[in-house]
C-alpha positions in Angstrom: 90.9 171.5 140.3 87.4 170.6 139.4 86.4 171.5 135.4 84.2 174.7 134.6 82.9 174.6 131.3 84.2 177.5 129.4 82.5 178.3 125.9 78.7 178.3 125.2 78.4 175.3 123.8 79.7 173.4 126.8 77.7 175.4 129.2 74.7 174.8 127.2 75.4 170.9 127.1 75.9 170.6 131.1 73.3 172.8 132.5 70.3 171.3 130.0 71.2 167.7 130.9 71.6 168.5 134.7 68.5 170.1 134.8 66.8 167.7 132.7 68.2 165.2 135.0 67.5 166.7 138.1 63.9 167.0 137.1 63.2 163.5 135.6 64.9 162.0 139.2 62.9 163.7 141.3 59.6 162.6 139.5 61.3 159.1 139.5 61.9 159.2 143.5 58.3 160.5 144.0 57.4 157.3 142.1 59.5 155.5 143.8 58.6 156.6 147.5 54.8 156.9 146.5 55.0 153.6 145.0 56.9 151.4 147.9 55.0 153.4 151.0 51.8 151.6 149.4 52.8 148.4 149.7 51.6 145.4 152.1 53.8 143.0 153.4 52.6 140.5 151.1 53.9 142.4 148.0 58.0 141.0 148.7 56.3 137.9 147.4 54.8 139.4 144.3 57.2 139.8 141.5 55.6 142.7 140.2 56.6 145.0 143.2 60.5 143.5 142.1 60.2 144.8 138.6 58.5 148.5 139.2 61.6 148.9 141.8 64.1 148.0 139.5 62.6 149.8 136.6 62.5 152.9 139.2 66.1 152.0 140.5 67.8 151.6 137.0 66.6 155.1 135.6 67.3 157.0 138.6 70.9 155.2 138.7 71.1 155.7 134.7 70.6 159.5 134.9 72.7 160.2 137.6 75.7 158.0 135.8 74.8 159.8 132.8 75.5 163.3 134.7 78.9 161.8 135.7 79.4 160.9 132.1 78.9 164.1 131.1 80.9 165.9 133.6 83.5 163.9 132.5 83.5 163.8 128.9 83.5 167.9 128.8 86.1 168.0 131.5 88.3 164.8 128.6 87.1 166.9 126.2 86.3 163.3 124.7 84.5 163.5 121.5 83.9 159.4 121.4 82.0 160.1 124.8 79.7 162.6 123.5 78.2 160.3 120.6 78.2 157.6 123.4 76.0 159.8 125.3 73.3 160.6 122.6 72.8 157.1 122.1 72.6 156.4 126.4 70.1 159.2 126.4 68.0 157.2 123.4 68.3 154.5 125.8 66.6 156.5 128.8 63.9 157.5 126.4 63.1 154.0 125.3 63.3 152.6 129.3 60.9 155.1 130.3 58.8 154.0 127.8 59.2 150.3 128.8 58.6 151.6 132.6 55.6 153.3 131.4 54.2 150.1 129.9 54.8 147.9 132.6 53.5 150.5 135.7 49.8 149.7 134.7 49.6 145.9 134.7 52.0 145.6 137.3 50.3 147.9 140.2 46.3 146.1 138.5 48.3 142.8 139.9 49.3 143.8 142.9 45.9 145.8 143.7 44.0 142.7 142.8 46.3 140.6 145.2 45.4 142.8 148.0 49.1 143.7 148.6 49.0 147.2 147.5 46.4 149.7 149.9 44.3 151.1 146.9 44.8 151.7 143.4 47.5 154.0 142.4 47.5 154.3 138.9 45.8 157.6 137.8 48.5 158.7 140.5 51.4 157.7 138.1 49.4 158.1 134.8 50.6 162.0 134.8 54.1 161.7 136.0 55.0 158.5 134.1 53.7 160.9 131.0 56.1 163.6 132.3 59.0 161.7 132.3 58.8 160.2 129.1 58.1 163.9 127.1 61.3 164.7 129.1 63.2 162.2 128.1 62.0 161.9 124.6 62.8 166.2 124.8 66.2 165.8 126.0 66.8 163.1 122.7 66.0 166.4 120.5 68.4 168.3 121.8 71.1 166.5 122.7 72.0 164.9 118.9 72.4 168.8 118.1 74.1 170.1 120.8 76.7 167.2 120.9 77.4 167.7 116.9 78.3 171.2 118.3 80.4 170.2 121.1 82.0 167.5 118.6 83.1 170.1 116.3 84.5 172.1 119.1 86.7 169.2 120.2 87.8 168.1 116.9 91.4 169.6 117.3 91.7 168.5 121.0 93.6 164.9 119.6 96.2 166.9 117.6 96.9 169.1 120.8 97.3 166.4 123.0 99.2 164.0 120.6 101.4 165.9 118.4 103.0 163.2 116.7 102.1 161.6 112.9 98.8 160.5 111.6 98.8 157.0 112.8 100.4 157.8 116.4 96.9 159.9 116.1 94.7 156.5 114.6 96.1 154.6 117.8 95.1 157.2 120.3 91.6 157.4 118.8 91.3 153.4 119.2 92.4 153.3 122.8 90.0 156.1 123.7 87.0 154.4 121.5 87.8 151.7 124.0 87.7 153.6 127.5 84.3 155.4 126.0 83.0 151.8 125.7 84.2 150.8 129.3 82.3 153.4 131.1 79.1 152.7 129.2 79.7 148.8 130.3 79.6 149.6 133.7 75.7 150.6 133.6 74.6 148.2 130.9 76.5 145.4 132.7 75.4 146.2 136.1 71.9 146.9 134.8 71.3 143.3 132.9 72.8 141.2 135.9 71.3 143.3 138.3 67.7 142.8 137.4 68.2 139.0 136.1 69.2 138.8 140.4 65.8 140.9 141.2 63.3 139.8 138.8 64.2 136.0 139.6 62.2 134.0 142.4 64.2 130.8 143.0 67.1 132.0 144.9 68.8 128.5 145.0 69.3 128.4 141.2 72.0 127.8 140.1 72.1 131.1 137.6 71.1 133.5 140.4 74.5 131.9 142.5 76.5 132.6 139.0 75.2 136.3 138.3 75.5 137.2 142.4 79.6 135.8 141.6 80.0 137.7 138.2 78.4 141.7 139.1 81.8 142.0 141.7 84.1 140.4 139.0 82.8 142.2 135.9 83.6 145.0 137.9 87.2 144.3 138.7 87.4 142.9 135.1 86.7 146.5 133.9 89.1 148.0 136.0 91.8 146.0 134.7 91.2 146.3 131.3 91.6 149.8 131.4 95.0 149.3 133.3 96.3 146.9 131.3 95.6 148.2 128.0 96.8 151.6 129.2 100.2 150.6 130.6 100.4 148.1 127.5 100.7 144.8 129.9 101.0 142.0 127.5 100.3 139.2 130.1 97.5 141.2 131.7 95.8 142.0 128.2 96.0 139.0 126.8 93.9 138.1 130.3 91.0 140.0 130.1 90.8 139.9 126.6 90.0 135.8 127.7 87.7 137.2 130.6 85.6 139.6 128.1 85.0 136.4 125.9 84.2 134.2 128.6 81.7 137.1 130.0 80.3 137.8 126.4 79.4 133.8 126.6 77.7 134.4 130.0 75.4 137.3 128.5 74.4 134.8 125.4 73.8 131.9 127.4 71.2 133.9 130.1 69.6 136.2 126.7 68.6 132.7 126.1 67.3 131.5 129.4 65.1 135.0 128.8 63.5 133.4 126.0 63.5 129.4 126.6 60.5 127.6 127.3 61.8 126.4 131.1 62.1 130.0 132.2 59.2 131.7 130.4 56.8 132.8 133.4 59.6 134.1 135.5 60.8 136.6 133.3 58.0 136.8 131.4 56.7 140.4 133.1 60.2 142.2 132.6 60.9 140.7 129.2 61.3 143.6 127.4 63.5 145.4 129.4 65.6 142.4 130.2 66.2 142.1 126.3 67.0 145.7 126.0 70.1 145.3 128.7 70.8 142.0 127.5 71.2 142.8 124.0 73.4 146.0 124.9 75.3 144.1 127.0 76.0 141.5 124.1 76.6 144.2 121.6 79.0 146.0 124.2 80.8 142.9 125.6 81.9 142.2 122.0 82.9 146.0 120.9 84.9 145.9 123.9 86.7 142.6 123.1 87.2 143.7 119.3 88.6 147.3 121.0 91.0 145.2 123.5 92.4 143.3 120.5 92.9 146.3 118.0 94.6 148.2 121.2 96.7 145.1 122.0 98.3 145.5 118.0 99.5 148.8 118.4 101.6 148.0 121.8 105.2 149.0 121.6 104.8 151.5 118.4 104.9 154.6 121.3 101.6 155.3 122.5 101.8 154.2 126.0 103.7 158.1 126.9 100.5 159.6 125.9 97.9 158.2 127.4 99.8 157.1 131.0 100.3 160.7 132.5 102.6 161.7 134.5 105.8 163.7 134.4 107.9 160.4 133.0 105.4 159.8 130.5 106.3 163.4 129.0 109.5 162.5 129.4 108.9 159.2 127.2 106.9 161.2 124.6 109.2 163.7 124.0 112.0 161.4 123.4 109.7 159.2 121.2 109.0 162.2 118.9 112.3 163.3 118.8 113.6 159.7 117.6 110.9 160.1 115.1 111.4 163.2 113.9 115.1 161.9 113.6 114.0 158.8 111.6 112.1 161.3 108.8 114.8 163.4 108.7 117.3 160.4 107.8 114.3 159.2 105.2 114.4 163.0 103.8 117.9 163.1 103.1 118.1 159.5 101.8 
């Protein structure tokens, strides 16, 4: 059965972000169709026409994963997902910004080259404007809204894991690490996904790397998850080697970004480049700090609570009634 928010503060959280959402994309395709429908042939070899479209692409993408988010933390009632979604909306904000910055030299270059019909800008001025008051306006509200909706699923742990204070401290880690999982996807996606784009020599040896990693990262994420919920030892202890050797692969192309050899081809999407990449960093290590934190608490009773499913009550049950057992035996010692 599909979730239905049911008190006002849940109702107010999903329809302001959907709307806001709704509006800001539709702006963003307008851009978007406005913006390619203008260009010449010519402009597949400019790089500039690369980066408005991925700028364009990532923010549409970004809001309508940040919808899903949403949807999702009110139906988990996850109250690690709503701070993670303040700070993804602060993220928007600051993109748009970024997007706004790079629309005007990037459409003067491409005018100048001749591979755009005329020039577009006072076009985009407006909505570019638009969009960034909208996204800076959603910011606002959402830090005080989520507080709200934080406060209302403060108890939601001890309903679902009625057991003793640090069966509750383990539960909270492996859901600070499934919050960071689903924030990895975008950020992830996002950094390799423009590093491909943005890049003009196709035969390099990088590009062949990042085209190999985007499909693994994603199956690497996937796994995690698994593992760590089903307390795999072998499998654990396997992707907690994968996120280390992917954290390495984030460091090493951050600095291609910046090095001399590389400096005019990501020059023009610089900023935004070093945005992703530097979330990706900081993610890729929270998540591997998260794996090994979850990994210590296997086999101290968690796994019935956070598997599902009719023998996973089963497992709980028992599990708190040995434990209750053991305090009683401690009581009348």
């Amino acid at each position: 059965m599909l979730y239905r928010p049911t008190t006002r503060w849940t109702w107010v959280f999903f329809l302001c972000l959907l709307l806001e959402s709704l509006v800001v994309m539709a702006l963003e395709i307008a851009c978007f169709i406005t913006f390619t429908t203008r260009l010449r042939p010519k402009a597949d070899q400019v790089s500039a026409s690369r980066i408005l479209h991925s700028f364009l692409s990532l923010i549409i993408i970004g809001l309508f994963y940040r919808s899903v988010l949403a949807y999702d933390m009110l139906a988990q009632q996850n109250t690690i997902q709503i701070y993670g979604i303040c700070v993804y909306s602060i993220v928007l904000s600051v993109l748009s910004g970024l997007q706004y910055s790079q629309f005007f030299p990037s459409t003067a270059v491409l005018s100048d080259g001749y591979a755009m019909d005329d020039y577009p800008w006072p076009i985009y001025n407006g909505t570019l404007i638009t969009i960034i008051v909208l996204s800076t306006m959603s910011c606002c509200w959402i830090l005080p809204v989520g507080w709200k909706l934080s406060e209302e699923f403060a108890w939601v742990v001890f309903q679902k894991v009625e057991a003793d204070i640090p069966m509750r401290s383990r539960y909270w880690t492996f859901q600070i690490l499934i919050s960071i999982l689903k924030f990895d996807v975008f950020f992830f996606l996002g950094f390799m996904v423009q590093a491909v784009v943005i890049q003009t020599e196709r035969a390099d040896l990088a590009w062949r790397m990042t085209i190999v990693v985007i499909p693994l990262s994603c199956v690497l994420l996937w796994v995690t998850a698994s593992s760590v919920r089903h307390e795999s030892r072998t499998w654990t202890l396997a992707v907690f080697a994968s996120h280390i050797a992917l954290e390495a692969f984030f460091v090493w192309w951050f600095e291609r970004i910046f090095s001399q050899r590389s400096y005019e081809d990501f020059f023009p999407a610089r900023k935004s480049l070093a945005l992703f990449g530097g979330l990706s960093s900081f993610l890729s290590l929270a998540t591997i700090i998260m794996i090994y934190m979850c990994f210590k608490n296997f086999g101290k009773g968690l796994k019935p609570y956070v598997c599902g499913g009719k023998e996973a009550r089963i497992m709980g049950e028992r599990f708190e009634t040995s434990l209750r057992q053991e305090y009683s035996l401690v009581a009348q010692a």
